[in-house]
C-alpha positions as CSV (number, residue, x, y, z in Angstrom):
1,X,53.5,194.3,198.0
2,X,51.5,193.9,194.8
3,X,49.0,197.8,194.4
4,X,46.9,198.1,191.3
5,X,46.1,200.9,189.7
6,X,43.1,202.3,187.3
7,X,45.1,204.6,184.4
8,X,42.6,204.9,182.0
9,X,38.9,202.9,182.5
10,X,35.9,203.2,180.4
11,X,33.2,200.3,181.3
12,X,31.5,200.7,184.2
13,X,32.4,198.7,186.7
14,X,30.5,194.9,187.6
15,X,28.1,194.7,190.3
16,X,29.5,194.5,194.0
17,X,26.9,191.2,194.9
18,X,28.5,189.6,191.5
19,X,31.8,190.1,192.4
20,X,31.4,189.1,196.1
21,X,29.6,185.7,194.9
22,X,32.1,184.9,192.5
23,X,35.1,185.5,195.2
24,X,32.9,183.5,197.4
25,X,32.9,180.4,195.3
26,X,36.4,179.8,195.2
27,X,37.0,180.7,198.9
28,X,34.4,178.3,200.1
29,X,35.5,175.9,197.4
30,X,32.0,175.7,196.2
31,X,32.4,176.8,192.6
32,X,32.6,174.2,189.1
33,X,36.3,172.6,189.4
34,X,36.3,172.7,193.0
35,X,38.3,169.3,193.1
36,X,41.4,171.0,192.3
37,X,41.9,174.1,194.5
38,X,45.2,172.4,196.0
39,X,46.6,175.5,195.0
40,X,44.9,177.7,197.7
41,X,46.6,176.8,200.9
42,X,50.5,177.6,199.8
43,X,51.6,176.5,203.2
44,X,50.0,173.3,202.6
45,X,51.9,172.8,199.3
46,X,55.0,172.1,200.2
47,X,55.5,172.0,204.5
48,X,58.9,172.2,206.2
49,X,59.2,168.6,206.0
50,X,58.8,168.3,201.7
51,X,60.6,172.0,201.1
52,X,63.9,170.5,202.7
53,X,63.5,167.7,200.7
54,X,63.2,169.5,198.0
55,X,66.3,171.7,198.8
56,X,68.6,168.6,199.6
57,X,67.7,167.1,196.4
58,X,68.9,170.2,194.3
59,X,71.4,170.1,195.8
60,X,72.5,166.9,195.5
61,X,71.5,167.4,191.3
62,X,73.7,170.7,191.2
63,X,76.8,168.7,192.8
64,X,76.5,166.0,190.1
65,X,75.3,168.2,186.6
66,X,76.6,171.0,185.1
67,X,73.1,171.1,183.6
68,X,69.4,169.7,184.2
69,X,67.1,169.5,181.5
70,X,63.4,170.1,182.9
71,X,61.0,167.8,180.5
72,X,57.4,169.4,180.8
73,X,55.2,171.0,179.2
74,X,52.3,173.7,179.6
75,X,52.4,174.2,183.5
76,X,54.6,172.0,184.0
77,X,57.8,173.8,183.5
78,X,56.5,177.5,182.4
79,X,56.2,178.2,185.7
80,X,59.6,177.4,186.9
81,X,61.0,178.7,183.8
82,X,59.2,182.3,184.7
83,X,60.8,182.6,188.3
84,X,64.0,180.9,186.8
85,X,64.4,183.6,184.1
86,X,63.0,186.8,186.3
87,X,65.6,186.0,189.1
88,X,68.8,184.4,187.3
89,X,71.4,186.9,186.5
90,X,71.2,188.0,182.4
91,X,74.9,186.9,182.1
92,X,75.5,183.9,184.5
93,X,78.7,182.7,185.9
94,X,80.1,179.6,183.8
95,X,80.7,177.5,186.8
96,X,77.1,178.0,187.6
97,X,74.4,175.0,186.7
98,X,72.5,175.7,183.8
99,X,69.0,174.8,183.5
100,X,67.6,173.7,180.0
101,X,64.3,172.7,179.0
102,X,62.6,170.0,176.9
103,X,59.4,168.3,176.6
104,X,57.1,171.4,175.5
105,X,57.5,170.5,171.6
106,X,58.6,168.1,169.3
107,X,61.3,170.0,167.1
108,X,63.4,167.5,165.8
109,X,66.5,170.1,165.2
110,X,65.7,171.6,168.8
111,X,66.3,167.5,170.0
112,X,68.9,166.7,168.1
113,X,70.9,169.9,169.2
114,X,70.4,168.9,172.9
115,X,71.4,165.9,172.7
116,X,74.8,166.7,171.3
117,X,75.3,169.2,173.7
118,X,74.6,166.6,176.3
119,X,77.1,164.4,175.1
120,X,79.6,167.1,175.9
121,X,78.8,167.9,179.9
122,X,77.6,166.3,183.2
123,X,73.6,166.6,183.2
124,X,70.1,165.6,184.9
125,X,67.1,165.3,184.4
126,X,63.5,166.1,186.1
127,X,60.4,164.8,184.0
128,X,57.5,166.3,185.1
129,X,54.0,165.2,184.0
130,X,51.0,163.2,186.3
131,X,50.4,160.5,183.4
132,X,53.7,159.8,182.3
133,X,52.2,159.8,178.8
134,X,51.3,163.1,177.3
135,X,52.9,163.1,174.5
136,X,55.6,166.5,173.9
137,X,56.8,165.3,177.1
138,X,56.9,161.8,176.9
139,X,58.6,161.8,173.7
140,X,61.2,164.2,175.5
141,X,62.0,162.1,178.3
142,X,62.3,158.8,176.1
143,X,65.2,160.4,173.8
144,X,66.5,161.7,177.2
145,X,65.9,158.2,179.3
146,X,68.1,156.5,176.7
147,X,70.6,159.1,175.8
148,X,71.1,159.3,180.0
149,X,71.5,155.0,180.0
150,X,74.1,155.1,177.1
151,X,75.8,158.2,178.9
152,X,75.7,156.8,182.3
153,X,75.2,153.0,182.3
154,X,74.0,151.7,185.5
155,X,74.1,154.9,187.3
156,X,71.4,156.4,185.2
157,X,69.0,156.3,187.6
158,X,70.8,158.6,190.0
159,X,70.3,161.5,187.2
160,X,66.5,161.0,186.7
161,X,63.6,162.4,189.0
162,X,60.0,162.4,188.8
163,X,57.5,164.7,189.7
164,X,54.2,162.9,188.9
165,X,51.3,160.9,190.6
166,X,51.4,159.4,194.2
167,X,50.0,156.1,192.8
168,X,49.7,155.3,189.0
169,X,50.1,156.4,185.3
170,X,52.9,155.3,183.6
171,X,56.2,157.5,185.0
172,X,55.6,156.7,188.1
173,X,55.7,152.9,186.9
174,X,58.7,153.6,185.0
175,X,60.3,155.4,188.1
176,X,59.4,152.2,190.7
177,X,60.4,150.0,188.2
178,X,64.0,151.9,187.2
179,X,64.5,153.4,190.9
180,X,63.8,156.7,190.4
181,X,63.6,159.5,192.8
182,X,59.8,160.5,192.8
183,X,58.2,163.4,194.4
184,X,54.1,163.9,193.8
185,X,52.3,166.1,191.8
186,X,48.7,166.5,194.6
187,X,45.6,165.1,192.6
188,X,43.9,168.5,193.5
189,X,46.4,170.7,191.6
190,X,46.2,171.4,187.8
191,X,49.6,172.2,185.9
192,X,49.5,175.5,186.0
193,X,48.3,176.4,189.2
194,X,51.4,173.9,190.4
195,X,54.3,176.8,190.8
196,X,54.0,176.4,194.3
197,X,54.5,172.6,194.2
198,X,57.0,170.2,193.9
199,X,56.5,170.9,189.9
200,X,58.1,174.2,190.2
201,X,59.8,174.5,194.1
202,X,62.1,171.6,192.7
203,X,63.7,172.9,189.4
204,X,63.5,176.4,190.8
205,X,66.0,174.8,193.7
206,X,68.0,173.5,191.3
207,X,68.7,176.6,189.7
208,X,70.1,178.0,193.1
209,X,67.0,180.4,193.9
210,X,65.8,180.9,197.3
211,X,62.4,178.8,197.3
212,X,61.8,179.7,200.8
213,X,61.1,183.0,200.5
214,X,59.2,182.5,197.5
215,X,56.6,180.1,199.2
216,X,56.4,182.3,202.0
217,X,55.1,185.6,199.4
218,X,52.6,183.1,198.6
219,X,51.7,182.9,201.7
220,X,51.5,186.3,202.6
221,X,49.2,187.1,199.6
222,X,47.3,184.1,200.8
223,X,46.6,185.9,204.0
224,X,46.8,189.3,202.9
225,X,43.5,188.3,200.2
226,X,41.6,186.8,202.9
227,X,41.9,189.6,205.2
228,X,40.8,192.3,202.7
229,X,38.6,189.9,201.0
230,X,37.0,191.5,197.4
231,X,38.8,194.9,198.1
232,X,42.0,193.0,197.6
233,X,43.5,194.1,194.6
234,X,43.8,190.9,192.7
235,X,39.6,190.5,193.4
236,X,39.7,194.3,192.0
237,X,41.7,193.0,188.8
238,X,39.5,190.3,188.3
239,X,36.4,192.4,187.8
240,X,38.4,195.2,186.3
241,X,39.0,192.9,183.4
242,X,35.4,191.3,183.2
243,X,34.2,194.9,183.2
244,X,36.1,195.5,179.9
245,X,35.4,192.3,178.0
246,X,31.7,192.9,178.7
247,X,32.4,196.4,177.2
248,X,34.2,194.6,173.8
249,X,37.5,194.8,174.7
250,X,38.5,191.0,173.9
251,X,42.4,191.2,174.4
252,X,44.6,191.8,177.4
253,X,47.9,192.8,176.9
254,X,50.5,192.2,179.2
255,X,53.1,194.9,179.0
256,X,56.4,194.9,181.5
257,X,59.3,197.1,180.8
258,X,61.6,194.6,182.5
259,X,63.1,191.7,179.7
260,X,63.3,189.7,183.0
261,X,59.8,189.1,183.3
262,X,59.2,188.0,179.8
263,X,58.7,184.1,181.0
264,X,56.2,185.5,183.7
265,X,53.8,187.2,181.0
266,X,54.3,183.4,178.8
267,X,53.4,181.4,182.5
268,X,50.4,184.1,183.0
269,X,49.5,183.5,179.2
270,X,48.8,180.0,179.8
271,X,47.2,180.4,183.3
272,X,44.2,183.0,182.0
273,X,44.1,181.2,178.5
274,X,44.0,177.7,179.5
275,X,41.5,178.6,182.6
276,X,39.3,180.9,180.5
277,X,38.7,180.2,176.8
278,X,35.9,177.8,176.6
279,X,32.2,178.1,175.6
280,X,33.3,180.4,173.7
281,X,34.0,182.8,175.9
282,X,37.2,184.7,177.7
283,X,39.8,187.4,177.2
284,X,42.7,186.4,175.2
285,X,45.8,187.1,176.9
286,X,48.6,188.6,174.6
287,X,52.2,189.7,176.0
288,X,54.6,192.6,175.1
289,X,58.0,193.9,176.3
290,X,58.5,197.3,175.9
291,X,60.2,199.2,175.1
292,X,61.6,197.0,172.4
293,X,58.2,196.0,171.0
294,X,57.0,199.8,171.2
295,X,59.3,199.6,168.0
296,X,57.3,196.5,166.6
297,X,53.8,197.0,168.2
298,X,53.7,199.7,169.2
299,X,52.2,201.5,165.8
300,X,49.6,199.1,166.3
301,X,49.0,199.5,170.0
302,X,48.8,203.2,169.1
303,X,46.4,203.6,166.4
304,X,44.8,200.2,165.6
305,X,41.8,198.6,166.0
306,X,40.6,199.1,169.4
307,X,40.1,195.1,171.0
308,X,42.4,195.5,173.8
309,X,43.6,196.8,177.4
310,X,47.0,197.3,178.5
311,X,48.2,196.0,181.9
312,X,51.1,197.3,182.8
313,X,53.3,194.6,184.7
314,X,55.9,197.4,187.2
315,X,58.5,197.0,189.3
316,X,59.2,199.8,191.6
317,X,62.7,199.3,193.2
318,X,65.3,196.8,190.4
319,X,68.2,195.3,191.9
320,X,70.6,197.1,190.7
321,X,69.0,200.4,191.5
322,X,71.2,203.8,190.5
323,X,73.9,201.8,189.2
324,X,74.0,203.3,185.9
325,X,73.8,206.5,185.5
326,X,74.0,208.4,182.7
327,X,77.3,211.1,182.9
328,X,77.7,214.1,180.8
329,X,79.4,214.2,177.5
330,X,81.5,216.8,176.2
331,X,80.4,216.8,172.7
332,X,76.8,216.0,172.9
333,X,76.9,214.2,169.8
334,X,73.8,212.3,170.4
335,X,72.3,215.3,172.3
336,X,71.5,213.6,175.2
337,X,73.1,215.8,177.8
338,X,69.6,216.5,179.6
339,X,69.6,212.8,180.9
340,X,72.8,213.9,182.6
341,X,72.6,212.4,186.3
342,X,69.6,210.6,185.9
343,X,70.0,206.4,186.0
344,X,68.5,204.4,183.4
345,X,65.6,202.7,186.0
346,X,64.5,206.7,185.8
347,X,64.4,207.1,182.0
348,X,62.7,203.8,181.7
349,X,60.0,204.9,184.0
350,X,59.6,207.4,181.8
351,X,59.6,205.8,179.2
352,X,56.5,203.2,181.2
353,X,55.0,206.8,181.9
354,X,55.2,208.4,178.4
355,X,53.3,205.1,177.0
356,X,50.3,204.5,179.1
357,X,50.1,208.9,178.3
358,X,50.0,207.7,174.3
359,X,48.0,205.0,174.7
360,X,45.4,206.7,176.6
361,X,45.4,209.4,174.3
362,X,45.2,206.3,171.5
363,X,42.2,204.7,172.7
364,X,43.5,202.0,175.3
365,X,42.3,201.5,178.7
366,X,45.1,200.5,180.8
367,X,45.7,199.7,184.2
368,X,48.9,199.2,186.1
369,X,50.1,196.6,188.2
370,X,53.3,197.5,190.5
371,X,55.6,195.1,192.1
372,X,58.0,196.2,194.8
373,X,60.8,194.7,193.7
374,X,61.9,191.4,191.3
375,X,63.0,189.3,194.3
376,X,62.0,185.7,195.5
377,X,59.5,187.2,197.9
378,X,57.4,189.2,195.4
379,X,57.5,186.6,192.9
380,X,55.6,184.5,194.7
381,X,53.5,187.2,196.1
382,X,52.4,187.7,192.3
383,X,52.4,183.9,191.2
384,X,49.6,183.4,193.9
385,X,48.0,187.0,193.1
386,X,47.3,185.9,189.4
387,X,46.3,182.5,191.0
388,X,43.7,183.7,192.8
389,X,42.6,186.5,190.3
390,X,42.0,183.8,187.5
391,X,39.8,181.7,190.1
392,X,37.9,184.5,190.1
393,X,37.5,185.7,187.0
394,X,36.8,182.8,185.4
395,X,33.5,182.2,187.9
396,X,32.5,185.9,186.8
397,X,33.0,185.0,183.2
398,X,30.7,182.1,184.4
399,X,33.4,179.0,183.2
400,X,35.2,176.2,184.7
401,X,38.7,177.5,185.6
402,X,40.5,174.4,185.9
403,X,40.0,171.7,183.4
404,X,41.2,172.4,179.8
405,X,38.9,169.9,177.0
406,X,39.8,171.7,174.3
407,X,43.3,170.6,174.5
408,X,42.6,167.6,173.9
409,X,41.5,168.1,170.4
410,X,44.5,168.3,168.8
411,X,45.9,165.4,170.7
412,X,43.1,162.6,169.3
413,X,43.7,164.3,165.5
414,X,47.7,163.8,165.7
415,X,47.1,160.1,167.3
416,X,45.3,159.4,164.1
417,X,47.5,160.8,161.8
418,X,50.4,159.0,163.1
419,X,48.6,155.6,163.2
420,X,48.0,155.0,167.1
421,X,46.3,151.7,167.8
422,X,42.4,152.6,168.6
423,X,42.3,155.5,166.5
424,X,41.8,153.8,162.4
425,X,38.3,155.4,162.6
426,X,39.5,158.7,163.4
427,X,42.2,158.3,160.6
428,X,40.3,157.1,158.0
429,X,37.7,159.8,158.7
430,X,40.6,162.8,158.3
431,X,42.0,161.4,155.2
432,X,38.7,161.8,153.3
433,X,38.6,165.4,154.9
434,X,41.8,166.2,153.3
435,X,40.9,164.9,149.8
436,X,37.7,167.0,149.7
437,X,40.3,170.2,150.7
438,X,42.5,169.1,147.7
């Protein structure tokens, strides 16, 4: 169960006819983007049939690797990687399979440390990406590719999958050509709304995580959103947050006293950036962990300028719940005796507490998110939430939440600066640039 709560609030809140239409557009799938609301029915993402598929093919790449590099980038692996890191023990058994990632930048001491480390254990790889040819990732996989066909000869092809397009672009080429076990990335699903596919249900697998009972919180937040329609909470969160950039608050912070979910606030960075900053407009999404950046950001979040809200990401009830308690000491030499009996998920409540208190008296609206527990079931409960919230929000801000044009900018620059065929114009037009900088 995802609740959300109003700590501190100061814009008046959006009309009720706005809200309704915007929550409207996406259900009825009449909105800008419409073509890619794959995302919408979970159940239809990945049926009984594809998710034990899926399951027998992790497990036939966890009997063969001790690791699997995931090549992706953006959506493509953040996802994944946030579930991956929230529900993977902090210190995990040696024996177990480790999941490393690649393809989301183009470090050449990053690569060059992988690849050694490869050459040391048993590996896989899944390449993720629906042209085969944007570049982070492409680059990845072909340093990967040939380092896997040295390693492995002519049983290379057993340690490669693809997630990409049913029917063309280059990897899935490569992976008809080579042999390749493929599984689809839908046409009507963007990267980062694609947790809930193959994209993320496969690596997530891998990495030994119960992916049924994640898909099936999706589903339940699916259902539990259309029955309470723009009363639901994440509908509520969507025009919370539209209410306070309209009043000048430009920046949403993120804020989770759990290191666990640290991936989750980078996977619901991109989601809300990538969906909403265009025209000029949108909220940018920034991410803390607290309390270790209350001793970094936190003078800021305190007393600085005042451009942001806090959300506060909570989890009610952590695993490991009362099993470390804090026990008297005789000395009392760090005069800490009145924690005495209480466990640490208690002090760091507390803590969560005695920070939206400061905050508020600082300036900063806030409102609080809680989660249950960090378990399969909730995760997906709260990948679909922010899912659905985005859709939303996005149509109130008045944008297209599913294509992304501006990434493409830095793309066509770097093609010419590197000499791609078809781009000499483009080159020769940024070299005079930079000699009028000089």
């Amino acid at each position: 169960m995802i609740t959300l709560q109003r700590n501190t609030f100061v814009a008046p809140p959006l009309p009720a006819q706005e809200v309704e239409e915007a929550y409207r557009l996406l259900c009825e799938r009449k909105g800008r983007g419409n073509d890619f609301l794959g995302w919408m029915d979970p159940a239809a993402l990945a049926p009984p049939a594809l998710l034990e598929q899926l399951k027998q093919e992790a497990l036939r790449l966890r009997r063969q690797s001790r690791c699997v590099v995931v090549a992706g980038i953006g959506g493509s692996y953040l996802g994944a990687r946030a579930v991956i890191e929230a529900l993977s023990p902090s210190f995990p058994d040696s024996e177990d399979v480790r999941i490393l990632y690649a393809g989301h930048h183009l470090s050449e001491e990053y690569y060059a440390e992988l690849l050694a480390y490869l050459d040391t254990v048993d590996y896989s790889i899944i390449v993720i990406s629906k042209s085969g040819t944007t570049t982070e990732t492409a680059v990845a996989f072909r340093l990967l590719r040939q380092h896997c066909e040295r390693k492995y000869g002519s049983r290379a092809a057993e340690r490669v999958v693809c997630i990409t397009d049913r029917a063309k672009g280059a990897l899935k080429s490569l992976a008809e050509e080579k042999g390749y076990p493929s599984y689809v990335l839908p046409d009507d699903v963007g990267g980062r709304y694609s947790v809930l596919s193959p994209v993320g249900l496969l690596p997530i697998a891998v990495a030994g995580l119960d992916v049924s009972s994640l898909l099936a919180g999706a589903v339940r937040m699916h259902q539990e959103i259309r029955m309470q329609g723009t009363e639901h909470p994440a509908v509520r969160y969507a025009a919370l947050r539209n209410a306070l950039y309209r009043q000048g608050f430009s920046i949403e912070v993120m804020a989770t006293f759990e290191p666990k979910l640290q991936f989750f606030i980078e996977w619901w960075k991109q989601l809300f950036g990538e969906s909403e900053g265009k025209e000029r407009k949108g909220v940018f999404p920034a991410g803390v962990v607290y309390t270790t950046d209350l001793h970094s950001m936190g003078q800021f979040m305190q007393d600085g300028s005042r451009l942001m809200w806090e959300t506060f990401l909570e989890v009610e009830r952590p695993q490991w719940h009362c099993e470390v308690p804090m026990l008297p000491d005789s000395d009392n030499g760090d005069a800490l005796n009145f924690l005495g009996g209480k466990c640490l998920h208690e002090i760091n409540r507390k803590a969560c507490l005695g920070t939206v208190l400061a905050h508020e008296d600082g300036g900063v609206p806030s409102l609080s998110l809680r989660m249950d527990a960090v378990d399969a079931n909730h995760l997906g409960q709260l990948v679909y939430f922010f899912e659905f919230a985005c859709g939303v929000s996005a149509y109130l801000l008045g944008v297209n939440p599913f294509d992304q044009p501006g990434v493409e900018a830095y793309k066509k620059n770097m093609f010419a600066l590197l000499g791609k065929p078809g781009y000499e114009e483009a080159a020769a037009a940024l070299q005079q640039r930079m000699q009028r900088k000089k």
